[in-house]
N, C-alpha and C positions, 0 to 999 in steps of 0.2 A: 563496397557500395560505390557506383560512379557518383563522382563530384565534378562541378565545374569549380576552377578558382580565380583569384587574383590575378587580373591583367593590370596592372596601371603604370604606363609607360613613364618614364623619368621626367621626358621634353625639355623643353626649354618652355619658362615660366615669363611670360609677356610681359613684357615693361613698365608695364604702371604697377606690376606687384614687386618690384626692387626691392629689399629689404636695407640696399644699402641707400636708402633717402637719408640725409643728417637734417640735423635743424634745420639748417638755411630754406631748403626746401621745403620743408612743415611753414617757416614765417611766411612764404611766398601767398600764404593762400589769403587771398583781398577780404574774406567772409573774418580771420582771426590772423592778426597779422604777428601777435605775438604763440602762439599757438607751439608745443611743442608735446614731443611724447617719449615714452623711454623704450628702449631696444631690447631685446633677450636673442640671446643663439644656444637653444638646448641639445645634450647630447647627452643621450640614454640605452644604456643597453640593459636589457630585461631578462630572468630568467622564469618562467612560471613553472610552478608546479602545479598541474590544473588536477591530482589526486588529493591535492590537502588544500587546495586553491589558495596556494600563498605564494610568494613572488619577492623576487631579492633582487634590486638597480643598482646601477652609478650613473650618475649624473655630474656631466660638468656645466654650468650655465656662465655666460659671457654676457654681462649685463653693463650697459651702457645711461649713462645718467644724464640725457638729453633735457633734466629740469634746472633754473636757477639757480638751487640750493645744495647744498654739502649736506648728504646721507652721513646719519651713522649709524645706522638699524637698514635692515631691509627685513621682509615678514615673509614668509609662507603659506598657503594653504595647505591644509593634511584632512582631507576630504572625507575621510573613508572612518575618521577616528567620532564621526558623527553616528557609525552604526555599533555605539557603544550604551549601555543600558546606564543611565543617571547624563548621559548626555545633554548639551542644549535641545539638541534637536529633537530627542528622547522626550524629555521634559515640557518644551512646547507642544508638542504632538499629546500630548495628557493634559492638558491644562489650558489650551484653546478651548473656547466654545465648541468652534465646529470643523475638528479634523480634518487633515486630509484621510479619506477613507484608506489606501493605500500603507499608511504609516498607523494610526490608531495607534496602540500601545504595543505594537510589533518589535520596536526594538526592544522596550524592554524584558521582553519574554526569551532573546535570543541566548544560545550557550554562547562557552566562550569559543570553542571551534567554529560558531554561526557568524560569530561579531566580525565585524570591521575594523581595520587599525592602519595605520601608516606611522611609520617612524625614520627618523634620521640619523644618523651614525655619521662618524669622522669627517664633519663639515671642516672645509678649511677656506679660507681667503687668498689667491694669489699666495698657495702654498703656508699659509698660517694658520695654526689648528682654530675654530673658532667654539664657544660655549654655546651655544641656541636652547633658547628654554621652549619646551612647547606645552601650548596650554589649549587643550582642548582639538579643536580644527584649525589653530593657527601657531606657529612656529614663530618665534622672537627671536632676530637673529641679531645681536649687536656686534657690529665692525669691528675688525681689528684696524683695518684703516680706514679714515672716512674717505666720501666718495665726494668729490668735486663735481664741479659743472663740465660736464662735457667730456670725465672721466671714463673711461671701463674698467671692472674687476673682474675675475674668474671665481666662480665657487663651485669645490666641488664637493660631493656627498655621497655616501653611501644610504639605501634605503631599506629598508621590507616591511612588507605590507600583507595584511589578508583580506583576502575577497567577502565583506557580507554576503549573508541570503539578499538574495533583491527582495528590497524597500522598495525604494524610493529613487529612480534612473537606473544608477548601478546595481550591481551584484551579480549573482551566480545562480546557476539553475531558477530563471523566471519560469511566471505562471503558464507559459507556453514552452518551456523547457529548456531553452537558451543557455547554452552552459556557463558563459562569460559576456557580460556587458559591462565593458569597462570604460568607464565614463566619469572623471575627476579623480582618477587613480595614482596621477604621479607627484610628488613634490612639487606646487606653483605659484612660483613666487609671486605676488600681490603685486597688486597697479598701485603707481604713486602718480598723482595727477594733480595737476593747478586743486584739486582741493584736498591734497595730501594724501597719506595713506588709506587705502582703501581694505581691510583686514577688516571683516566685518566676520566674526563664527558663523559657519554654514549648520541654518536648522532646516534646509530643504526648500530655500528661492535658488533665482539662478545667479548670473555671475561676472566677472568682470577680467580680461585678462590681458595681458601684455605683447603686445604686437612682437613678432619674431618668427625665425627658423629654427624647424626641429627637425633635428636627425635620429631616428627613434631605431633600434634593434630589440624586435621581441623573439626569442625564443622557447619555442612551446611542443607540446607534442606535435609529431607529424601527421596525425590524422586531422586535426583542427586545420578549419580552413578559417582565415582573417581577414576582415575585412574595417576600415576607417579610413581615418584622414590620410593624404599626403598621395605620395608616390610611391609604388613598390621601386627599388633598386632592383634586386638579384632573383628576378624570373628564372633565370636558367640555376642558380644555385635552388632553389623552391624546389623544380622540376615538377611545379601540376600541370605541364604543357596547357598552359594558355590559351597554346593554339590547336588543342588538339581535346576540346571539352568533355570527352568519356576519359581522360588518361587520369592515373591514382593519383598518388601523392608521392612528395619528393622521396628522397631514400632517406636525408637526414642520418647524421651521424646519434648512435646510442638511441634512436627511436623519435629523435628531436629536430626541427628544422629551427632555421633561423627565418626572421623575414624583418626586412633592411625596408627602411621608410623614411621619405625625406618631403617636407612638409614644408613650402615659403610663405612668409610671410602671412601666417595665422598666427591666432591667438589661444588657440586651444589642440588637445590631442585626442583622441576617443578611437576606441575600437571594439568590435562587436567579436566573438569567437566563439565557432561551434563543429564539433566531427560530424554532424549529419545537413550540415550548409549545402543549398544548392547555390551556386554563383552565377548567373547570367550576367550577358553585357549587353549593352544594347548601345548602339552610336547613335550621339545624341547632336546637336546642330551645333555648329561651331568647333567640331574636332574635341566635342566633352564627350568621355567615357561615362555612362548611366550605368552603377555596378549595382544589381540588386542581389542578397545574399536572405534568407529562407531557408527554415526547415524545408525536410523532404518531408511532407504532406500532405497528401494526396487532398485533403481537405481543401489548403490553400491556395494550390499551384495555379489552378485558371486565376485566379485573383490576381497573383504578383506577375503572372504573365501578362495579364490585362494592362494590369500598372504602369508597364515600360514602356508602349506607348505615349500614354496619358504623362508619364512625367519629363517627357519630351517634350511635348507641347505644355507641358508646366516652366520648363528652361525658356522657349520660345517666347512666351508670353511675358515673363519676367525679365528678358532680356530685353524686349521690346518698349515695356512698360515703366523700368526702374534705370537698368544698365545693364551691361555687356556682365556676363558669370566670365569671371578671370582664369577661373581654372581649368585645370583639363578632367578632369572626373566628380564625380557629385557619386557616393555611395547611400543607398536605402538599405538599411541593414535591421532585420528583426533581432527585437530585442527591450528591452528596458521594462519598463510598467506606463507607460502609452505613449508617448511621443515629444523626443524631445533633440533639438539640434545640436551640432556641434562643427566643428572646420569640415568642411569637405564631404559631412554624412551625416546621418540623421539613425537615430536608432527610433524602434514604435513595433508595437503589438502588429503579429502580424494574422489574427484569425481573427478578421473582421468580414462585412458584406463587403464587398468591392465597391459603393460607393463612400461607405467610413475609410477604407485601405486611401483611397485617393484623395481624402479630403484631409485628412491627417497627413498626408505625403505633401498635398498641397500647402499645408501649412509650415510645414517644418523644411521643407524647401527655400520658401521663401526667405525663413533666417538664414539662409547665407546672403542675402541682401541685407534685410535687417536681421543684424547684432554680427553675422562672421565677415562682413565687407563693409559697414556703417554699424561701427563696434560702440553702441551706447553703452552707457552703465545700468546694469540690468535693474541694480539693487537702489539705484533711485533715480534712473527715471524708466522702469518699466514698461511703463505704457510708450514708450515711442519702440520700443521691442516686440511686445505681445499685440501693440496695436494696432501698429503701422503693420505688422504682418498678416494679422486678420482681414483687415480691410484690402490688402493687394493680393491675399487668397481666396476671399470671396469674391473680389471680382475676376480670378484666373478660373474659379471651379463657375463662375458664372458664363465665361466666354466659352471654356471649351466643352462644357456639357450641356452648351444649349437650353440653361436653366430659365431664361427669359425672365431673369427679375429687374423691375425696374430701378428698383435700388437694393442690389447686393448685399448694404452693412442696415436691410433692416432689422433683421434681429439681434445688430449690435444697438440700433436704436432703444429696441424695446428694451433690453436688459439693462441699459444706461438709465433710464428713463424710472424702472424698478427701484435700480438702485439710488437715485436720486432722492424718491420719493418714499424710503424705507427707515429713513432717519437711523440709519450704520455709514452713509458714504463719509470718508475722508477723504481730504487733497491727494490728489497725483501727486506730491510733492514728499507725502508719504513715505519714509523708507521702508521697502517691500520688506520687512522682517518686525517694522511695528503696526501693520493694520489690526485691529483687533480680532478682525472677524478674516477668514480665509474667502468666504463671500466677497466680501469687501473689496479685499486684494484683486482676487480674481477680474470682477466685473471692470474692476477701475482700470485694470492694465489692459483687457481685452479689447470689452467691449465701448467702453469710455473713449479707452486709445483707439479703437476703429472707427467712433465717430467723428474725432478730433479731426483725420484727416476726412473722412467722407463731407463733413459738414463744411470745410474749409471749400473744399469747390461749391456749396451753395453758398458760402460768402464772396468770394473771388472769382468764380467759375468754374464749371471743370476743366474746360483746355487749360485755360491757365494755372490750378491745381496741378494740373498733370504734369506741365512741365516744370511746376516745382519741384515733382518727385523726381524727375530726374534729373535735376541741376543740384537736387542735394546728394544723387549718388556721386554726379562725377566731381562735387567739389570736398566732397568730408569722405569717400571710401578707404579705407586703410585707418580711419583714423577714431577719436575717440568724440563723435558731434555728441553737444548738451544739446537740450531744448532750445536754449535761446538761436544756437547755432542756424539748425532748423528754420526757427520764423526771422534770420537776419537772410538768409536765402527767401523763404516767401517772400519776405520784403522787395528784397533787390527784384525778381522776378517781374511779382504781381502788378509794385508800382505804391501799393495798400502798407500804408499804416496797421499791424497786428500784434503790438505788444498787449493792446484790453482783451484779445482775444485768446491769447497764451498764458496770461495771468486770470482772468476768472476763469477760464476752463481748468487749467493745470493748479493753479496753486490756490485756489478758493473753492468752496462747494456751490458755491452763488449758482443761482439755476436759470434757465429761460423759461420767461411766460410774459407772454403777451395775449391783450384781448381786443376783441373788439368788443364796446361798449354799447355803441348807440347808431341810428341814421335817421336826420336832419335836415329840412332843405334850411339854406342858410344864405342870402341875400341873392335869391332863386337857379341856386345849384344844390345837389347832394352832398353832404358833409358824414365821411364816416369818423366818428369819435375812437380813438386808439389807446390803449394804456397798456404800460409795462408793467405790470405784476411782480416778477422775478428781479433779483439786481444784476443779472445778466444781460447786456446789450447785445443787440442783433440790428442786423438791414434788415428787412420785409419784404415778401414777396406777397405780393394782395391778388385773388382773384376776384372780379366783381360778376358775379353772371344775372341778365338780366330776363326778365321775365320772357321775351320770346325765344330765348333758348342759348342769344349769343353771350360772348366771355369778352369780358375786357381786364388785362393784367396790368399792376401800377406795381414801381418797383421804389420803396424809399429808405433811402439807402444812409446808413449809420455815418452820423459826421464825425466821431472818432479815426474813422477809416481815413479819409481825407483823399478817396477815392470812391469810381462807382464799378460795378463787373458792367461787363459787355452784355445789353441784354437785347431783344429784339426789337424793329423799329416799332411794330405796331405796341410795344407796351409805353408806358408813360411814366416818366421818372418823378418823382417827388420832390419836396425839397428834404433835405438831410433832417433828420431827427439829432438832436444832441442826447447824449444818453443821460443827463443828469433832468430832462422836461420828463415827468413820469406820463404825459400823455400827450397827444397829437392826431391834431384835423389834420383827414387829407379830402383833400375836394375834387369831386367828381365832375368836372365838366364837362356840359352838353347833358346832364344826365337830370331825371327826375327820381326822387327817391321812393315814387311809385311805381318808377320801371324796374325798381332791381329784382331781384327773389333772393340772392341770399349773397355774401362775400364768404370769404376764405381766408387766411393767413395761412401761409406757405401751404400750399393744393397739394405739393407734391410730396409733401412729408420731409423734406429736406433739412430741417430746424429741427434740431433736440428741444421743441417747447415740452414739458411737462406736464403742460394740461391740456388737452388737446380740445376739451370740451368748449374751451371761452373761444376758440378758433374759427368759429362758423357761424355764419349770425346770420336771421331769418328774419325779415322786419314782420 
C-alpha cells in the first residue's frame, strides 16, 4: 500500500523558544518579578511491540530546580496505570452521577492483556540506586540527595508499559481503528510550582507539565508510519522518501525502523501510529509544516483534504489574533476518542462531516496557544484552557467560514447562563477532579471560560480586549500564567481596575441581573429606575428607543472599575454606579417619558445577565 510519511525538518528553533532561559530572565518580566519555573531535558529511547502492544524505555531526565526551596522528593506521573480495573479513575467513572459516556464502566470490564500499566525499574540519582514507591498513577520518588536552589540532578530509569484498549485519549486500536494513540505514555515527572507539588492521580481531566527538551527514539515496526510532536532527525535513515510521496517504507533492520525526534522547549510528548496512515503535508504561512496523518478511507479522504487548507487559515488567524506559532510544524493526527491537544499536534476522530472535522481542528489547534505556548494549569484553573480556547475558536470558525454571527461565544453564553441557573454550578476555582457533576466541570471550563473573555470586551472594549490577548501571549508564553497573571495584564493594558471582576466571575457563583424597574418624569425629565438583582456588578449598556422609531444609547459605567471603555460620541455616559447602591436613577435628558416605547439593558446580548426578561421594559 502506497503511503505518504514524515517530513519534519530539524531547523533551527527561533529565539524566544530558548530552553536555555535561567531564572534571571523568568524575574525580568515586569507582570511577576519574582516568577520562576523548573527545567527538564528528557531522553528516551522506545521499543514497541505493537503484536502484544507493550513497549520497554530508558530514560535519562536532567532536571533543574529553578524554585527557592531544597527538594527531597520529586513525583512522577504513570498515566496508563489509570486503565486498571478498581482504579481511581475506574471507580470515579462508576460512582459519578453522570459519566463520561466514553469511560462508563469500561475499564472495569477490561482483561488483563486489555489493561493499562506503566512501571519503573532501576531509577537512580546521579548514578545512586534510588527506592520510588508507586502508588496508583503517581510515583514517590524520595532523594538520595536533596536538590538545592538552582541545583540540577540526573535521573535515570528503566520503564515498560502496556497499551490500554482506548478509553479515554490514549490507547490502541480506537473506534475508528487507530492502532496506536499514544498520548501520556511515558514517565512524567510532576510540576513543582510557587504552590508546590502538583501530583494530583489522573482519573481522566487534563494536565499539567514541565517546560523542557525532549529527545525521543521510538522504534517500531516498519510498516507503521508516525506522526507527533517535535522534529523528525533521520529522514534519510526512515527512508519513506519524503520527497518522493508514492515511495514504501524504510528497509529497517529485523522488520523495525527507528525514528529520532527532537522536540524544544514543550511540555508534553504524544504520538499517533498506524500501518494504513496516509500523511500529507501542506505548507503552511510562516515556513510551518501542516502534517495531516488519516486512515486510508475512501470515506474520509475529501474531508482531511478539505481540512488542509482550512487549517492554514486556522494558523493565520491565530497568528494574527493571539501571537506568532513558534514552531515549525503543527501535526492533525487521527486518533484518540474525540479530540484532544498536545505539543506540536493534536490527535481527534477522524470520520466526521467536514464541518465537525474543522471545528474540532479549530479547537484543539488553538491549544498550542492556550495551554502548549501559555502553559496554565489545567487541573485548576481549567477554564482559562478550555475557555480562552473556545472563545478564539469560535471566532476563527466564525471568520473563515463566513458564519456571520454577531457574537461568536453565543452559545457559550446560553450554556453559561443554564448552568448558572441549575443550582449544580460550582466556582472555577474548583479543582477539575472535585466538581460533582461532569456537566458541571464541563460548562464551567468551556463555556464559562469563553465568556470570561467574550464578555471582558463588553466591559473594556473589544479593541482593547484584543489587545490584551495578545500582550498576555507575548508576556507569559513559555511560561506557567495563573488567573491573576492574566487580569495584572488587563490591567496594565486596558487602564481598568478588574480584580471584582476575576473574583465574582472565577472564584464565586454570584450571578448578574439587573432590571429595569420603573419610568418616571422627575423634576420634568425622564427618570429610568435601575436595580441589581444578582451580587454580581457590571457597567450597563442602556438602549432607550423612542416612539418615532429613533435610539438613544447611555452607557453607566461601574465605579469599581475606576475607568470608562471608549464608547461613541453620540451615546451619553452616566455617572458611575457603586456596586454596593442596589439601585440607580439614570435621567434622560431632553426626553419625555411619553416619548419612549421601550429601553433595553445590554441590546446586544453582551452581559451574561441571567434573566433576560427584567431587561426590556415597555412603559
Amino acid at each position: 500500500m502506497k503511503k505518504l510519511f514524515l517530513m519534519i525538518t530539524a531547523g533551527v528553533f527561533i529565539a524566544s523558544c530558548s530552553s536555555t532561559q535561567d531564572t534571571k530572565k523568568f524575574q525580568a518580566n515586569s507582570d511577576a518579578p519574582y516568577y520562576w519555573q523548573q527545567q527538564v531535558k528528557y531522553d528516551m529511547d522506545v521499543q514497541m511491540d505493537v503484536d502484544r502492544y507493550q513497549y520497554d524505555g530508558k530514560q535519562k531526565l536532567v532536571y533543574t530546580n529553578n524554585s527557592p526551596e531544597t527538594l527531597d522528593r520529586v513525583y512522577y506521573h504513570l498515566f496508563f496505570n489509570a486503565f486498571q480495573p478498581g482504579s481511581q479513575m475506574d471507580v470515579r467513572s462508576r460512582t459519578i452521577q453522570d459519566p463520561d459516556r466514553r469511560v462508563g464502566s469500561r475499564i472495569e470490564a477490561l482483561l488483563p492483556n486489555e489493561q493499562g500499566y506503566l512501571h519503573v525499574n532501576n531509577m537512580t540519582q546521579d548514578g545512586k540506586r534510588l527506592s520510588p514507591i508507586e502508588e496508583g498513577t503517581i510515583l514517590i520518588v524520595p532523594l538520595s540527595q536533596p536538590l538545592k536552589p538552582g541545583q540540577s540532578t540526573s535521573f535515570e530509569l528503566d520503564f515498560n508499559g502496556q497499551v490500554p484498549v482506548q478509553i479515554r485519549r490514549s490507547g490502541r486500536n480506537n473506534a475508528e481503528g487507530v492502532a496506536l494513540s499514544m498520548t501520556q505514555w511515558y514517565p512524567k515527572i510532576a510540576e513543582f510550582d510557587k504552590d508546590g507539588w502538583n501530583a494530583s492521580p489522573y482519573i481522566g481531566r487534563e494536565f499539567h507539565g514541565v517546560w523542557g527538551d525532549f529527545d525521543v527514539k521510538l522504534t517500531l515496526d516498519k510498516e507503521y508510519t508516525v506522526g507527533g510532536t517535535g522534529y523528525l532527525q533521520n529522514p534519510n535513515e526512515i527512508g519513506h522518501g519524503y520527497d518522493k510521496p508514492n515511495s514504501g517504507p524504510g528497509k529497517g533492520e529485523n522488520g523495525m525502523l527507528t525514528w529520532h525526534f527532537k522536540a524544544p522547549m514543550v511540555h508534553d510528548f504524544a504520538w499517533g501510529a498506524d500501518p494504513d496512515f496516509i500523511h500529507d503535508i501542506y505548507k503552511g504561512v510562516n515556513n510551518v509544516d501542516l502534517h495531516f496523518f488519516y486512515k486510508d478511507n475512501a470515506a474520509i479522504k475529501d474531508n482531511w483534504k478539505k481540512l488542509q487548507p482550512a487549517t492554514n487559515q486556522m494558523l493565520e488567524f491565530y497568528n494574527k489574533n493571539v501571537g506568532l506559532y513558534p514552531y515549525k510544524q503543527y501535526s492533525v493526527i487521527q486518533g484518540g476518542d474525540g479530540g484532544m491537544e498536545y505539543a506540536m499536534c493534536t490527535l481527534i476522530t477522524g470520520e466526521r462531516s467536514f464541518g465537525s472535522l474543522a471545528g474540532v481542528t479549530a479547537h484543539e489547534f488553538a491549544h498550542s496557544w492556550f495551554n502548549h505556548i501559555l502553559a496554565t494549569n489545567e487541573a485548576k484553573h481549567e477554564w482559562m484552557d478550555e475557555g480562552f480556547t473556545s472563545y478564539i475558536s469560535d471566532e476563527a470558525m466564525n471568520s473563515i467560514f463566513n458564519e456571520n454571527k454577531e457574537n461568536p461565544s453565543a452559545g457559550s453564553y446560553s450554556g453559561y447562563i443554564r448552568l448558572a441557573t441549575s443550582g449544580i454550578e460550582q466556582p472555577q476555582t474548583t479543582h477539575a477532579d472535585r466538581y460533582a457533576l461532569n456537566a458541571a466541570y464541563g460548562t464551567s471550563a468551556y463555556s464559562k471560560g469563553a465568556v470570561f473573555l467574550a464578555q471582558l470586551g463588553y466591559i473594556v472594549g473589544d479593541d482593547v480586549r484584543d489587545q490584551i490577548i495578545k500582550e498576555y501571549y507575548n508576556t507569559w508564553k513559555f511560561k506557567h500564567p495563573a488567573p491573576n497573571d492574566f487580569k495584572r495584564v488587563a490591567e496594565r493594558v486596558s487602564g481598568f481596575e478588574l480584580d471584582w471582576y476575576l473574583t465574582d466571575w472565577t472564584m464565586t457563583t454570584n450571578t448578574i441581573d439587573y432590571a429595569i424597574d420603573d419610568l418616571n418624569m422627575e423634576n420634568g425629565m425622564a427618570v429610568v429606575s435601575l436595580s441589581r438583582k444578582g451580587l454580581m456588578p457590571m457597567p450597563l449598556d442602556i438602549q432607550v428607543t423612542m416612539k418615532d422609531g429613533s435610539t438613544k444609547m447611555y452607557y453607566v459605567p461601574l465605579e469599581l472599575m475606576y475607568n470608562q471603555k471608549k464608547v461613541p460620541a453620540s451615546w451619553t455616559v452616566a455617572q458611575d454606579w457603586p456596586w454596593a447602591f442596589p439601585t440607580y436613577d439614570l435621567a434622560l435628558k431632553g426626553f419625555d417619558a411619553n416619548d419612549v416605547d421601550s429601553i433595553t439593558i445590554d441590546p446586544k446580548n453582551r452581559m451574561a445577565d441571567v434573566n433576560k426578561e427584567n431587561n426590556l421594559f415597555t412603559p
